[in-house]
C-alpha positions as CSV (number, residue, x, y, z in Angstrom):
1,X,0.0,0.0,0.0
2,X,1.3,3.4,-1.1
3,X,2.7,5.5,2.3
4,X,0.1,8.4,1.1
5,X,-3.2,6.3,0.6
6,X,-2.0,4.6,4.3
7,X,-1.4,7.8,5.7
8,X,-4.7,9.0,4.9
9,X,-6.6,5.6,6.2
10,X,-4.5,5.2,9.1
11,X,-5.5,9.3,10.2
12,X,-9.6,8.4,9.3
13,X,-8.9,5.1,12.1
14,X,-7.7,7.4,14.5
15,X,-10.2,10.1,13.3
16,X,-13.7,7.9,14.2
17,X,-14.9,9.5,17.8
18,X,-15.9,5.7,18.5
19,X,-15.9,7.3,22.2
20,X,-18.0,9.5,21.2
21,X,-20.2,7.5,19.7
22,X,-20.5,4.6,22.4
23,X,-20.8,7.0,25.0
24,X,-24.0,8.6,23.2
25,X,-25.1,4.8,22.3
26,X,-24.9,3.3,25.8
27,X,-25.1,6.2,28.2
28,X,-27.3,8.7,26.0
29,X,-24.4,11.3,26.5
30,X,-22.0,12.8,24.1
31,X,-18.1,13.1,26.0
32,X,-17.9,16.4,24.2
33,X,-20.9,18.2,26.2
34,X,-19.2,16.4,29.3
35,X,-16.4,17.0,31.8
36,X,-13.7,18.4,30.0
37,X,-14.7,17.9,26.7
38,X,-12.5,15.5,25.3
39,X,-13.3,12.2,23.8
40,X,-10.4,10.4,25.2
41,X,-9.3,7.8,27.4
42,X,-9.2,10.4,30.7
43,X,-12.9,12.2,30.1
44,X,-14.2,8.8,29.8
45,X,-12.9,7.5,32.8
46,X,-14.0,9.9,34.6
47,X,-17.6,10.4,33.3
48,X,-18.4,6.6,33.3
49,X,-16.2,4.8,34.9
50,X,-13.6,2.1,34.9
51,X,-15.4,-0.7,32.2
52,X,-16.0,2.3,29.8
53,X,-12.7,4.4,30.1
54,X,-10.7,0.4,29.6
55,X,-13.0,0.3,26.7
56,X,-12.0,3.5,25.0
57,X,-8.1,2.7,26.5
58,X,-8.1,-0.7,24.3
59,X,-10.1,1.0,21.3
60,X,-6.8,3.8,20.7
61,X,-4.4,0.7,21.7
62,X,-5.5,-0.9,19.4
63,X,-5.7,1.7,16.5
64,X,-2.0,3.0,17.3
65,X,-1.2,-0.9,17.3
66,X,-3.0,-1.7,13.9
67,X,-1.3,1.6,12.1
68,X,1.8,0.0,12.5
69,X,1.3,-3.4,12.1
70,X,-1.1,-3.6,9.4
71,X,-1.8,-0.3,7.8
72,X,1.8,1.3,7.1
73,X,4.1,-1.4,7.3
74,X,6.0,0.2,4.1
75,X,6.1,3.4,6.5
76,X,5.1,2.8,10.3
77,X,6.4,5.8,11.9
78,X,4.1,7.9,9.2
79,X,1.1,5.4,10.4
80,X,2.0,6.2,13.9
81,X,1.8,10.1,13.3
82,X,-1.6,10.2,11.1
83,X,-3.4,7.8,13.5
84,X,-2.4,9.6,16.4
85,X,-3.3,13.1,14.3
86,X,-6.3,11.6,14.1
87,X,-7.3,10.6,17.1
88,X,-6.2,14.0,18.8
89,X,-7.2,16.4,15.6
90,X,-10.7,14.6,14.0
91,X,-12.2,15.6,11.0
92,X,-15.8,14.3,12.2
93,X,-15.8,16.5,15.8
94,X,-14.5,19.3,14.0
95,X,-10.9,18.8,14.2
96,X,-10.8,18.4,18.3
97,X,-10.5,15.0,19.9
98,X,-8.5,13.2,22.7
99,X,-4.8,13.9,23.7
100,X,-3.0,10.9,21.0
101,X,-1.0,8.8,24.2
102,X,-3.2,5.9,23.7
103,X,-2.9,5.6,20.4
104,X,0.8,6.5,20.7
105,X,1.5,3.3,23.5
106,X,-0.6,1.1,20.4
107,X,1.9,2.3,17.9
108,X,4.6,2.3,20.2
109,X,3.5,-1.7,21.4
110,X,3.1,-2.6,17.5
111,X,7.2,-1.4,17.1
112,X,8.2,-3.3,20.4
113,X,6.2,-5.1,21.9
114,X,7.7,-5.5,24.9
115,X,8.5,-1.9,25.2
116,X,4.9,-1.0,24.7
117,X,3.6,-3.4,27.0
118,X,6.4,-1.9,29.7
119,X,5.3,1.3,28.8
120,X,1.4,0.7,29.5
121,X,2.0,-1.3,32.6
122,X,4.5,1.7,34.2
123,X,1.5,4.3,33.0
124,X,-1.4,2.2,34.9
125,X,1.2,2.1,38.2
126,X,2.1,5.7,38.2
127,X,-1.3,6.8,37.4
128,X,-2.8,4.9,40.7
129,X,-0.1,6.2,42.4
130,X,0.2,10.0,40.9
131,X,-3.6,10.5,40.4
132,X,-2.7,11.8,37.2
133,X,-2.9,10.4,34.4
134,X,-1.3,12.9,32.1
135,X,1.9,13.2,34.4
136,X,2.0,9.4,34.0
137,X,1.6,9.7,30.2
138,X,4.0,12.4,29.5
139,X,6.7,10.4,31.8
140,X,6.1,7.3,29.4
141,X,6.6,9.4,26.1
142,X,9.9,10.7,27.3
143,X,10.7,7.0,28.2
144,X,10.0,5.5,24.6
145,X,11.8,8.2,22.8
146,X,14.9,7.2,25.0
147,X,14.5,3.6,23.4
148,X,13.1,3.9,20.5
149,X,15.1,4.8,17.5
150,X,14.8,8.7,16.4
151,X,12.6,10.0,14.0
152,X,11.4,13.1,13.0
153,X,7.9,12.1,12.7
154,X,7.8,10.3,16.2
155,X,9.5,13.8,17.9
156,X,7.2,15.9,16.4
157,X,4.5,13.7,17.6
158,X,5.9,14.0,20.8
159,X,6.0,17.5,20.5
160,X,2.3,17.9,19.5
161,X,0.8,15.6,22.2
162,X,3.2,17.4,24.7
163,X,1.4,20.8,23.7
164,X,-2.0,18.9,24.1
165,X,-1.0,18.2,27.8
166,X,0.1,21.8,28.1
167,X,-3.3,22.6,30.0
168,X,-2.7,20.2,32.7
169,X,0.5,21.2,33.0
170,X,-0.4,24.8,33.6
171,X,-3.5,24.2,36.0
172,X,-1.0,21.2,38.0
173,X,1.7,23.9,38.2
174,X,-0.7,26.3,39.4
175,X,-1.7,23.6,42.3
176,X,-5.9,23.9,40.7
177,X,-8.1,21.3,40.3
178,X,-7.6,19.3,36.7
179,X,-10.5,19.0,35.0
């Protein structure tokens, strides 16, 4: 499969606010008019619990995971990037979405999968213990760009996903309440 036609399937996977779309279909509640507005993993937790934030947590692993594996093989680290654009920058909810880290850890488990799998065991510990799970994400980003080979794709990826955090950073710096 040509890297450009993958590029642009992989970033419609990540792009379906299946969250989104479950939360409306089982709890007759859209994520975006809830909590903080996002469609990820975190909102969803928080707004319906353990059963449905795992079930949005495996739906992004498993994108990020089938980007690389099956989608882009010819180009993974491109099928990383657009799924993860995706996910955090949607075409159907008007270009907003979730923060890309699950997504990321699926790609990241599809490279290695025993770094991946390291990677989303350390985030579920530190999250228990930190009560926050975008410290505990940002911690495992900087830990897979240590052992993961460089690429500009993957670093700006980084970079944007860092920025998407940049909120929580602010109000946890500021000692507020996180939303």
């Amino acid at each position: 499969m040509n890297v450009i036609f993958s590029s642009i399937i992989c970033y419609l996977i990540g792009a379906l606010p299946i969250s989104s779309s479950l939360s409306k279909l089982i709890y007759g509640k859209d994520l975006r008019n809830h909590g903080s507005g996002n469609i990820g993993f975190s909102n969803s937790y928080r707004l319906f619990g353990f059963f449905f934030g795992s079930l949005i947590a495996l739906v992004d692993l498993f994108r990020g995971y089938a980007a690389v594996t099956l989608i882009s093989q010819a180009n993974p680290y491109s099928g990383m990037f657009f799924v993860c654009m995706g996910q955090m920058f949607s075409i159907f909810t008007r270009f907003s979405g979730g923060k890309g880290v699950g997504c990321y850890l699926g790609a990241v488990l599809g490279f290695n999968f025993n770094l991946g799998l390291g990677l989303i065991v350390f985030w579920q510990i530190f999250t228990i213990f930190l009560k926050h799970p975008f410290l505990s994400s940002l911690i495992s980003l900087i830990i897979s760009l240590y052992y993961m080979p460089d690429n500009y794709l993957q670093l700006l990826l980084c970079l944007i996903i860092l920025i998407k955090h940049s909120g929580n950073l602010y109000v946890f710096f500021n000692s507020q309440k996180l939303p």
